[in-house]
C-alpha positions in Angstrom: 0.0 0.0 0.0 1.1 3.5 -0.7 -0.4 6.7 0.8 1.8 9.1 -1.0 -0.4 8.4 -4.2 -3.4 10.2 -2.8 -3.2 14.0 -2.3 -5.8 15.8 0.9 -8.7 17.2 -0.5 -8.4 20.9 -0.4 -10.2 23.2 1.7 -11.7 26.7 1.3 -8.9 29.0 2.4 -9.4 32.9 3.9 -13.2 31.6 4.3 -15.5 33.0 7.2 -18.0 29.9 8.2 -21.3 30.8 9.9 -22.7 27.4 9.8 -20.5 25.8 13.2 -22.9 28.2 15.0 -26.5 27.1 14.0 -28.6 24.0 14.9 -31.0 22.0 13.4 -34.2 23.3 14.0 -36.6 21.6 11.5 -36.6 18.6 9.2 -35.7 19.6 5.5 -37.1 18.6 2.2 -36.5 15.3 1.9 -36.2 13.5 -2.0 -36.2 9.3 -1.8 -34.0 8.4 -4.9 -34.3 4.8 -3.9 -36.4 3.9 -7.2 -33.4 5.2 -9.5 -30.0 5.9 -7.7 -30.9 2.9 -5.4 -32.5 0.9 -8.0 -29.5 1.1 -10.2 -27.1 -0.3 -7.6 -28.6 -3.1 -7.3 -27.7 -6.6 -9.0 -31.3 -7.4 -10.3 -33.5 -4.0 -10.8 -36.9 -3.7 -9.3 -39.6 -4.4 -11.7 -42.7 -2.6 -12.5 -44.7 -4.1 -10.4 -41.7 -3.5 -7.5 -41.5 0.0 -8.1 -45.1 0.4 -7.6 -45.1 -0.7 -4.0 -42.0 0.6 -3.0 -43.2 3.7 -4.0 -46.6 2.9 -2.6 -44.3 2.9 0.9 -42.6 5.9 0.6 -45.6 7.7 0.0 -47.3 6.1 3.6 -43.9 7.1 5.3 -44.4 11.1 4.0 -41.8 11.6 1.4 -43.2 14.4 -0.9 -40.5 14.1 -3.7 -39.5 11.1 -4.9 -36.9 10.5 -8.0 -38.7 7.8 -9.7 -36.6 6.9 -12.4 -34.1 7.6 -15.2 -36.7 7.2 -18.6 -34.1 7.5 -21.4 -31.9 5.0 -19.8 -34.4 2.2 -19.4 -37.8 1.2 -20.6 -38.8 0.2 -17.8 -38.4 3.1 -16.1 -40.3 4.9 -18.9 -42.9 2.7 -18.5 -43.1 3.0 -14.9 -43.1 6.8 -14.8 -45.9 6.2 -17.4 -47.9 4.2 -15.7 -47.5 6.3 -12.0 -48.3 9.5 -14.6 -51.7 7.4 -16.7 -52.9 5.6 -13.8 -53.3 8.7 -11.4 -51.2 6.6 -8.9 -49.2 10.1 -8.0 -50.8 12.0 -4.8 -51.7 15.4 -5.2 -49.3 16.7 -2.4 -46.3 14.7 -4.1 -44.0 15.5 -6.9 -42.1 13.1 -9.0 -38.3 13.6 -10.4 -36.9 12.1 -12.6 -33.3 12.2 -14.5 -32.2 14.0 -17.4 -29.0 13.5 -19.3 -27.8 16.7 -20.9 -28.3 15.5 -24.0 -31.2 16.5 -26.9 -32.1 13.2 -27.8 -32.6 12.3 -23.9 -34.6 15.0 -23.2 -36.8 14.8 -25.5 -37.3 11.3 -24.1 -37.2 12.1 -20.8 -39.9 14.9 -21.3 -41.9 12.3 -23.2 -42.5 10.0 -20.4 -43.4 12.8 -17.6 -46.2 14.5 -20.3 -49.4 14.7 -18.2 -47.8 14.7 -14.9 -49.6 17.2 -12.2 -46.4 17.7 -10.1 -43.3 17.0 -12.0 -39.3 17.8 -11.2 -37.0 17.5 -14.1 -33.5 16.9 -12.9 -31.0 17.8 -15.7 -26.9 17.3 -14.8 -24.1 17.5 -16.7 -20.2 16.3 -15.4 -18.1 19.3 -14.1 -15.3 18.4 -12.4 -11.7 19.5 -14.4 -10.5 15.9 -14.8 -13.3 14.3 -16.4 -13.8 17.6 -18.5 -10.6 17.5 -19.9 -10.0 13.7 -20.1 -13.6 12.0 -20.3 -15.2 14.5 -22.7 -12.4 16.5 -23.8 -14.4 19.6 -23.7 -13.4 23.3 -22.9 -15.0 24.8 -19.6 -16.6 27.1 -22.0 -17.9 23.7 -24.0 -18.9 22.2 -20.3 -21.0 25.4 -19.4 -22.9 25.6 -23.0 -23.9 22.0 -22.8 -25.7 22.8 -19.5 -27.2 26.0 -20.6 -28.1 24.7 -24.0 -29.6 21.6 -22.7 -31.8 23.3 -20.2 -33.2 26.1 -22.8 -34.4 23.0 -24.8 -35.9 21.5 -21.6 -37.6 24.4 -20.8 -38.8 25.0 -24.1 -40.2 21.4 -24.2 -42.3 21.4 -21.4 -43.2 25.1 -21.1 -47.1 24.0 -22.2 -47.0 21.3 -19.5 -50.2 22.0 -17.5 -49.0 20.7 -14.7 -46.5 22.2 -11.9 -43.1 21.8 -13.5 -39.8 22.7 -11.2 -36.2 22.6 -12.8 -33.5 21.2 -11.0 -29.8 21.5 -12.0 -27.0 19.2 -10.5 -23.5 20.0 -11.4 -23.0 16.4 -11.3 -19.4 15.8 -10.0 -19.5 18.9 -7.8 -17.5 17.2 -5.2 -14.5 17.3 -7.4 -15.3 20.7 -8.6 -13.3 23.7 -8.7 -16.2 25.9 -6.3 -15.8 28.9 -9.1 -16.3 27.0 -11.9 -19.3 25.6 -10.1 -20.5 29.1 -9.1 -20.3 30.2 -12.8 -22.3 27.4 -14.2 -24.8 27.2 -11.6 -25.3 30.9 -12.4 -25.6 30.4 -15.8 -28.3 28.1 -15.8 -30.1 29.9 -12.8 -30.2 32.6 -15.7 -31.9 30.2 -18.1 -34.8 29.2 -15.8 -35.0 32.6 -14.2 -36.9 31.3 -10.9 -38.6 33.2 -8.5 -39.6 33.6 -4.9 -42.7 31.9 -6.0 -41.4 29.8 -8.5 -38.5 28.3 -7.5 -35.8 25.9 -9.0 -33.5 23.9 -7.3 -29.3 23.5 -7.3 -28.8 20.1 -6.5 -25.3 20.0 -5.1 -23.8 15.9 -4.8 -21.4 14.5 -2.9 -20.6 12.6 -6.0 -17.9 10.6 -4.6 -17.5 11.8 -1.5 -13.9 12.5 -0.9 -13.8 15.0 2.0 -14.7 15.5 5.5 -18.0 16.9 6.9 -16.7 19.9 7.4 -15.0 20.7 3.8 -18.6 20.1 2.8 -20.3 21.7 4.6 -18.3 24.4 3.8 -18.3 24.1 0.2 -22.3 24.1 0.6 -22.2 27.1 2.7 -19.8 29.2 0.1 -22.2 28.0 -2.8 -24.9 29.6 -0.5 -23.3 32.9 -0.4 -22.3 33.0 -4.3 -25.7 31.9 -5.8 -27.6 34.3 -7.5 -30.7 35.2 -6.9 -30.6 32.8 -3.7 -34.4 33.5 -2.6 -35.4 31.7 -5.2 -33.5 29.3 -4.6 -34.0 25.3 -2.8 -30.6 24.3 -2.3 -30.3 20.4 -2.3 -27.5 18.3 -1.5 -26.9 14.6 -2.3 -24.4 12.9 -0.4 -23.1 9.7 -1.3 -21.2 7.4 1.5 -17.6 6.6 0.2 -16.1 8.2 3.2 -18.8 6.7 5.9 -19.7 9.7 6.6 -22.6 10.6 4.4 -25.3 11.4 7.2 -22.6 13.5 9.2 -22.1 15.7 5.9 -25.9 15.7 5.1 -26.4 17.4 8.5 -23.7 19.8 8.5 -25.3 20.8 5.1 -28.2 21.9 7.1 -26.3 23.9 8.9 -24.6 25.5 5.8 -27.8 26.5 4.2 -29.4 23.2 2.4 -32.9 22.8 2.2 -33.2 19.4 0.5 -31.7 15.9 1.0 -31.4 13.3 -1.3 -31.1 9.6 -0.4 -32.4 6.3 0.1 -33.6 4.1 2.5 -30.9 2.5 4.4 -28.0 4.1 2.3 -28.7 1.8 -0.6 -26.6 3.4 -3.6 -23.7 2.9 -5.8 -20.2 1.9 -4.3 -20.6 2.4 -0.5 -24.2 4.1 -0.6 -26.2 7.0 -0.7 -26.7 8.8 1.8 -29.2 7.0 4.5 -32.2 9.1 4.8 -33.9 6.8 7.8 -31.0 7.4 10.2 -30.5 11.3 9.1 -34.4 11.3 10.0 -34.5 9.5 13.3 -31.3 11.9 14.4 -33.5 14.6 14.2 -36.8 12.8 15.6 -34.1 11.9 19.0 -33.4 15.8 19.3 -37.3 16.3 19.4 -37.9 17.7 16.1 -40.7 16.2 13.8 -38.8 14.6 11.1 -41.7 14.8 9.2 -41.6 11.0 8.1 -43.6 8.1 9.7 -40.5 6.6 11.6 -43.2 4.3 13.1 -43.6 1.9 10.5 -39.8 1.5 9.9 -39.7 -2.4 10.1 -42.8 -2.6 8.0 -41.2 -0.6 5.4 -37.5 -2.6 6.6 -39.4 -5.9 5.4 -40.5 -4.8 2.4 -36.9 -3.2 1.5 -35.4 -6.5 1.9 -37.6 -8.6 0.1 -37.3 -6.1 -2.9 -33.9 -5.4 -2.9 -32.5 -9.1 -1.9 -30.0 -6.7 0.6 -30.5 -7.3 4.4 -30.3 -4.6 6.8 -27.1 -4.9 9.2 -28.6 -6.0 12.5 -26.5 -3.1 14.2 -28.0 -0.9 12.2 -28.5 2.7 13.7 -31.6 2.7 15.3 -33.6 -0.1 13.1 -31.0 -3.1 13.4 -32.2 -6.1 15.3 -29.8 -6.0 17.8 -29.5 -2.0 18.3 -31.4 -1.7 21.6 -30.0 -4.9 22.8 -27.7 -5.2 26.0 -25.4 -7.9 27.3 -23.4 -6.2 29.4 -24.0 -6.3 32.9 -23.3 -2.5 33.9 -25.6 -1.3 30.8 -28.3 -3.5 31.7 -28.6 -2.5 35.1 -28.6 1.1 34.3 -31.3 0.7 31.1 -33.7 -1.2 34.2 -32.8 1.6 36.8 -33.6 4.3 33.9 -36.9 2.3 32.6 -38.2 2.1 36.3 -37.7 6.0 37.2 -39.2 7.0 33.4 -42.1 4.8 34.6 -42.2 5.5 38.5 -42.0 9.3 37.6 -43.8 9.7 34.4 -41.5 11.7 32.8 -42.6 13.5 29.8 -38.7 13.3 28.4 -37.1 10.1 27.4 -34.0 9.8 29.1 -32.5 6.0 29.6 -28.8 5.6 29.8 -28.2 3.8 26.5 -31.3 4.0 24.6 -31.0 7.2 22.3 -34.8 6.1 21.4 -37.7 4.5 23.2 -37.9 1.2 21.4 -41.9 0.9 21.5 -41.8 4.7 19.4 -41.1 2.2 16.2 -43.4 -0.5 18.0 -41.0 -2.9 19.5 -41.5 -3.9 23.0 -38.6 -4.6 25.1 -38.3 -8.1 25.2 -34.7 -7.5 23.3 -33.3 -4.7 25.0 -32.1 -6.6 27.5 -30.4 -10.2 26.7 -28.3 -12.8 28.9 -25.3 -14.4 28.6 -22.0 -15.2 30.6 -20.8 -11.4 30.2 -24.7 -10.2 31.7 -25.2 -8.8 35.2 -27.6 -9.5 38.1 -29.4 -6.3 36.5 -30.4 -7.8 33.7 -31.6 -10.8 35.3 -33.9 -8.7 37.5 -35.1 -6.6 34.8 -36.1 -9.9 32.8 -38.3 -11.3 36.2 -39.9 -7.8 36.8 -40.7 -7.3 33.4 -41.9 -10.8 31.8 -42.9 -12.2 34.9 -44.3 -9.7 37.3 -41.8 -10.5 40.2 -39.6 -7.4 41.8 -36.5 -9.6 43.6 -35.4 -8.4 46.7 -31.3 -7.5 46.5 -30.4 -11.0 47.8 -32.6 -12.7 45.6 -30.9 -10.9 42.5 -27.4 -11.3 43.3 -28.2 -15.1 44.1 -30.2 -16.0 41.0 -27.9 -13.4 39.2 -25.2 -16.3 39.5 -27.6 -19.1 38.9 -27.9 -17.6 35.3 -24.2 -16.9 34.8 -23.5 -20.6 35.4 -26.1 -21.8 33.6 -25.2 -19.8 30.2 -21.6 -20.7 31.0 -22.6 -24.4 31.5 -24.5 -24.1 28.3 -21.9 -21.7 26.4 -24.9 -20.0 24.4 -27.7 -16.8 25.6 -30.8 -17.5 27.5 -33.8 -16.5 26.4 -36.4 -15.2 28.6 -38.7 -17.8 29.0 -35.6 -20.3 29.9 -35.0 -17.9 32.6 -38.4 -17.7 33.9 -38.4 -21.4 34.0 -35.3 -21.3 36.0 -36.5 -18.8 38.7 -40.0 -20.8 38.9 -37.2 -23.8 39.9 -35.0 -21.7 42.1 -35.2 -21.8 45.9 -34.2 -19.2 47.7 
């Protein structure tokens, strides 16, 4: 392995940051791009018939845009944005995207499949960065900037009878390995194409392409943008951060700060390479600072069982927040301080959750607690109690615990696996004490 090969990604120099200061105070716009960014990561694409009831979930769980599909790259995503468009299967409160090339032939194509739509978001992009300029398309920045302009006057020419509400979204599509200014300038230029207003606005769609660069760099790149943009009111700045780095939801929340208004992303992080950005754990870390992340976080392993069964891709059981095992306890000092905290949010009834351990209360998403706390060798005397108060109606005096506390240890060591609760039930039922 060699590390010299790599160089850091540069960072905005002599640049004064406002966005360390600010908090999250609401949930943004959020855009599902599971049916195209997702669906195209995956080894066997949903079908028709998939798309229709993963889409069918996202609508139940409050997503309001939804990238649906790339038409002139597939028919069957032009035949599924047909259908959603012919069968009046779109809500009225809900707008669908889809993804435009910047190419003539595409658009038209593109434009042909969303005709009749009530609430329609074309998403055009173009490549920007200098490297793939230069050596991919061996274009000028001048040739780069023309085909993003050129290809939007066409779009907006082709759909300015739509009767529907049409909004224009722009993606410099390799902005993460785009020089900022040359970012600036193009953005600008199309911004002067579709001449948006407070009341009509369009949105800069700013990706994390690859993403290559700490939170922070992003965040300040997103906050710079911000501050360069013309005619910023009109304006919905929207930022798509992929997961290369791990650190997707980290950047997606500092872009917040910075001045986004829109997320992109999937559920679970599915995406190309190491994912999009995961829009169910950027929603529940707002829902646990008690903001309303304006999505139904209630149904998640509803929605968690259909994602599998569509996507042949199983969610990591230590998964934030929605994993199997992600309120579960072995250890002996957590377990006795998640009982302690249960009992005084119950004894007390406190109106704010607040149980060493459990960033959530694990019945908000309807799971009762019969896994937050399991036993094995490595498990405490406060676990055991927890599991006899709990399942079986019985408070232990301290003796009792510490006694049957051991009984269990031996037990699980004698047996070398976990205990489940009812095979410790069985063995207090069979304990003298």
């Amino acid at each position: 392995m060699s590390f010299t090969k790599y160089q850091q990604y540069p960072r905005i120099e002599n640049f004064k940051r406002e966005w360390a200061d600010k908090t999250i105070t609401e949930a943004p716009i959020y855009c599902s791009v599971d049916l195209r960014d997702g669906n195209q990561a995956l080894i066997n694409p949903l079908t028709v018939e998939q798309k229709l009831e993963y889409f069918a979930y996202l609508v139940r769980m409050g997503f309001k845009q939804i990238e649906v599909s790339f038409p002139s790259a597939s028919e069957t995503d032009f035949n599924f944005t047909r259908k959603l468009i012919e069968e009046n299967l779109i809500p009225s409160d809900v707008a669908i995207q889809i993804l435009v090339p910047a190419k003539k032939e595409l658009i038209k194509k593109s434009v042909e499949a969303m005709e009749g739509v009530n609430n329609g978001i074309f998403h055009l992009y173009n490549p920007t960065n200098e490297f793939q300029r230069r050596v991919v398309f061996q274009k000028s920045d001048e040739e780069i900037i023309s085909m993003a302009v050129e290809s939007m006057k066409y779009l907006v020419e082709l759909t300015k009878d739509f009767k529907g509400n049409v909004t224009y979204q722009y993606s410099p599509e390799s902005f993460s390995q785009t020089n900022l200014d040359f970012a600036i300038k193009i953005c600008n230029e199309v911004i002067n194409v579709v001449k948006p207003t407070v009341n009509n606005k369009m949105i800069i769609n700013l990706p994390n392409t690859l993403e290559a660069c700490t939170a922070n760099v992003y965040a300040d790149r997103i906050e710079y943008m911000c501050k360069n943009l013309q005619n910023r009111d009109a304006l919905i700045v929207s930022v798509h951060p992929h997961n290369d780095r791990g650190t997707s939801v980290a950047s997606a929340e500092l872009a917040i700060l910075a001045g986004a208004q829109k997320v992109e992303g999937t559920l679970f992080g599915n995406g190309e390479r190491a994912g999009n950005l995961d829009i169910v754990n950027f929603a529940f870390n707002i829902y646990s600072q008690g903001i309303d992340p304006k999505l139904d976080l209630s149904i998640i392993d509803e929605v968690k069982a259909m994602y599998e069964e569509k996507t042949n891709l199983k969610v990591h059981q230590r998964h934030p927040y929605v994993g199997d095992m992600i309120f579960t306890a072995f250890s002996g000092g957590h377990q006795d301080a998640i009982k302690k905290g249960i009992d005084f949010y119950r004894q007390n009834k406190s109106q704010i959750w607040n149980v060493p351990y459990l960033l959530i209360d694990p019945k908000d998403i309807k799971r009762g607690y019969e896994n937050i706390i399991r036993i094995n060798s490595q498990s405490g005397k406060g676990g055991v109690s927890f599991i006899i108060s709990e399942f079986f109606g019985v408070d232990m005096s301290k003796d009792e615990t510490i006694k049957f506390g051991q009984i269990i240890k031996e037990e699980s060591d004698r047996l070398k696996r976990e205990l489940n609760k009812d095979e410790i039930i069985e063995l207090y039922k069979n304990s003298l004490f």
